[in-house]
N, C-alpha and C positions, 0 to 999 in steps of 0.2 A: 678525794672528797666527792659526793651523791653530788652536794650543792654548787661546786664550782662550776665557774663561768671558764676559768681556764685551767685546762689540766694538761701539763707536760712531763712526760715521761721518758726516761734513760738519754737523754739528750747527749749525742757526742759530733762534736762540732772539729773539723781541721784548720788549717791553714798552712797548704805547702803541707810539710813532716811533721808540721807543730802539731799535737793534740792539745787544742784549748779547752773544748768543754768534754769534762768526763763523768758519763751517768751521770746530768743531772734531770733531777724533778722538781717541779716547781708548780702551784697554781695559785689560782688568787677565785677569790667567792667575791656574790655580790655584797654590797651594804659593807664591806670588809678592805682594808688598805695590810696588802702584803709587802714589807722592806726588804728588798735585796742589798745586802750588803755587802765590804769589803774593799781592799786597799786598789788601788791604782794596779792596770796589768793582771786583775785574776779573772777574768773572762765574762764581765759583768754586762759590759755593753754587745758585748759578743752574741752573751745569752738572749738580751734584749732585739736584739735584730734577729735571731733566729726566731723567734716568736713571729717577728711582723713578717717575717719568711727574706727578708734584705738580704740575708746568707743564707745558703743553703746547709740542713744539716745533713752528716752523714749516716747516723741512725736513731731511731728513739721516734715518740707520737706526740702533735701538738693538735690539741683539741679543744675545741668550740662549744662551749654549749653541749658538751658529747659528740659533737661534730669534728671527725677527721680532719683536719686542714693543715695536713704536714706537708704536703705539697702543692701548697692552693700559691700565687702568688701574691704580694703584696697588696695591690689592688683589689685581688677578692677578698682577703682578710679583710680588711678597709670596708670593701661591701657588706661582709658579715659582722662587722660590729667592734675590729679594734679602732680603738683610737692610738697615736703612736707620737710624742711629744720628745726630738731626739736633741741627746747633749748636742748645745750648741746654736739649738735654737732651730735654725735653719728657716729663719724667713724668707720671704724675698724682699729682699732691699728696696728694690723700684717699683712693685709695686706697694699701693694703699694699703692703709690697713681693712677696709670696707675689700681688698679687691685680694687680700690675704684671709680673709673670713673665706670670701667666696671660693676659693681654693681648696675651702676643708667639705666641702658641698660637692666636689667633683664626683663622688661615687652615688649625688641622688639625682632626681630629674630635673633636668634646665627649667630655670625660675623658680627653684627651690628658695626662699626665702633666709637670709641670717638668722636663727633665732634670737628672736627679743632677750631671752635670758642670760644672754653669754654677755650683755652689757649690764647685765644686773651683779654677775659675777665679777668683771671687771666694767665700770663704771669709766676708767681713764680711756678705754677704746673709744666708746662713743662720741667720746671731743673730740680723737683725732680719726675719726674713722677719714680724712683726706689726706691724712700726712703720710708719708712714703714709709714703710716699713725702718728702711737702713736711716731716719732722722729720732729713734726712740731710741728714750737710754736702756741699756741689757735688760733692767726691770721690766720694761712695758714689752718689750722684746719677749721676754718670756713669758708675759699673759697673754701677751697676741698669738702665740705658739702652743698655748693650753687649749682658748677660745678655740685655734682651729681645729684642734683635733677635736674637742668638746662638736663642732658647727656638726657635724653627723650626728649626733647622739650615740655615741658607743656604747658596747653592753660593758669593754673591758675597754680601759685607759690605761696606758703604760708609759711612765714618766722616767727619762734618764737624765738623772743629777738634776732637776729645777731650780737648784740655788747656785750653781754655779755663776762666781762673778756677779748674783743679786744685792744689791744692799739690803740690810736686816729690814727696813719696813717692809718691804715689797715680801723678804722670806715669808714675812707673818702673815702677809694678805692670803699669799698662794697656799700657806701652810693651812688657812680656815678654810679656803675654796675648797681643795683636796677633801677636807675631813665634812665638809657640807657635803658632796658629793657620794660620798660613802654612807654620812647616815640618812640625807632626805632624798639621796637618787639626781638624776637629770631626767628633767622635764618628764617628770611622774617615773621614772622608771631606775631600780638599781642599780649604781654602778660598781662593778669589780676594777679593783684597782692594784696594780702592780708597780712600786716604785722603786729607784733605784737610786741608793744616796750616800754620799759619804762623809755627810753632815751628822753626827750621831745623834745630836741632841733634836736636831728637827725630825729624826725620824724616827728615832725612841718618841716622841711625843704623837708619832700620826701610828704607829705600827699598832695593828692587829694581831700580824702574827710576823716571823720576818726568818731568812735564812742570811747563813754568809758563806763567801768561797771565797776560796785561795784554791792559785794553780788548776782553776777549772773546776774543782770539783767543791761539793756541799760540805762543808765543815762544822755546822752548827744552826739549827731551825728550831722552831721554837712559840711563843706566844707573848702578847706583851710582856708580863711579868718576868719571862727569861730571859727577855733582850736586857734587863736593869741589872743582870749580874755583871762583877767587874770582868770576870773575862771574856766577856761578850765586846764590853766597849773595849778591851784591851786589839780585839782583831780588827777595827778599824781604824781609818788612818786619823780620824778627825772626833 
């Protein structure tokens, strides 16, 4: 696509002998939320860390903006504009949540400011911006892990599994954040968004457009309207 923010193509990915990802393509545009789909073991997270460059692939082009960065490191991607939100969370327990913000700022200039809006988004940060990370439940957990990737302003966010282990209110908070972020932008500007879920009904509800794999490769892409056939929800696990 002219308009994408990310554009990936022929992506093939190893481990050891293993071939996990086979030719695949994928992008995500601004103002637009792309769903990755599929069952546990088809190379979902795989694909998502090849993106943020975490693994290296073995061939194929992942692109910026039209910008080459197949083999930019993780930290430049970061600088150029992904945001990267990875199953599991991955806070840091000890420190604060104010000093977990601060850590999504490490690629602008010292005394970079939290932005104000990322408590507008989530509202519970702001009480506890003193409490240590590892004292939240998995809910707050994973808005504090949206917020940081969000504390850069990314041009592309990329979210793997966000309900995992959430309780259904918190789903529904993150599920509006997400789809705010899509139609009104961060802080004036659009955001491209690539998710990755195996919740069907949360993400038949947020998808723009969405693919799915098995066995690495692309089996099935699409647009809202084709993600609500039944054999669309029959290939995933949930």
């Amino acid at each position: 696509m002219n308009d994408a923010m990310l554009s990936a193509e022929g992506i093939h990915q190893y481990y050891g002998g293993s071939h996990i990802l086979r030719d695949v393509s994928v992008s995500a545009s601004p103002g637009r939320i792309t769903v990755l789909l599929g069952r546990n073991g088809v190379g979902k997270t795989s694909l998502l860390k090849s993106l943020m460059g975490l693994v290296p692939i073995r061939s194929g082009t992942v692109r910026l903006a039209g910008e080459d960065i197949s083999r930019a490191t993780p930290y430049q991607r970061a600088r150029a504009g992904i945001g990267y939100v990875p199953q599991g969370r991955e806070i840091f327990a000890r420190l604060t949540v104010e000093e977990n913000l601060r850590m999504g700022l490490a690629s602008k200039p010292g005394g970079t400011p939290v932005p104000t809006h990322l408590y507008e988004l989530f509202p519970v940060l702001q009480q506890m911006l003193r409490r240590r990370g590892g004292d939240l439940s998995g809910g707050q957990q994973q808005q504090l892990a949206i917020a940081r990737a969000l504390a850069s302003s990314p041009r592309l966010l990329i979210l793997d599994e966000p309900t995992e282990g959430i309780q259904p209110s918190i789903i529904k908070d993150i599920g509006r954040v997400i789809r705010r972020l899509a139609d009104e932008g961060l802080d004036g500007h659009p955001v491209a968004i690539l998710l990755c879920e195996q919740y069907y009904d949360f993400a038949a509800e947020l998808a723009d457009e969405f693919l799915v794999l098995e066995r690495g490769s692309v089996i099935a892409r699409g647009d809202r309207a084709a993600m609500q056939q039944p054999e669309i929800r029959g290939l995933v696990a949930i």
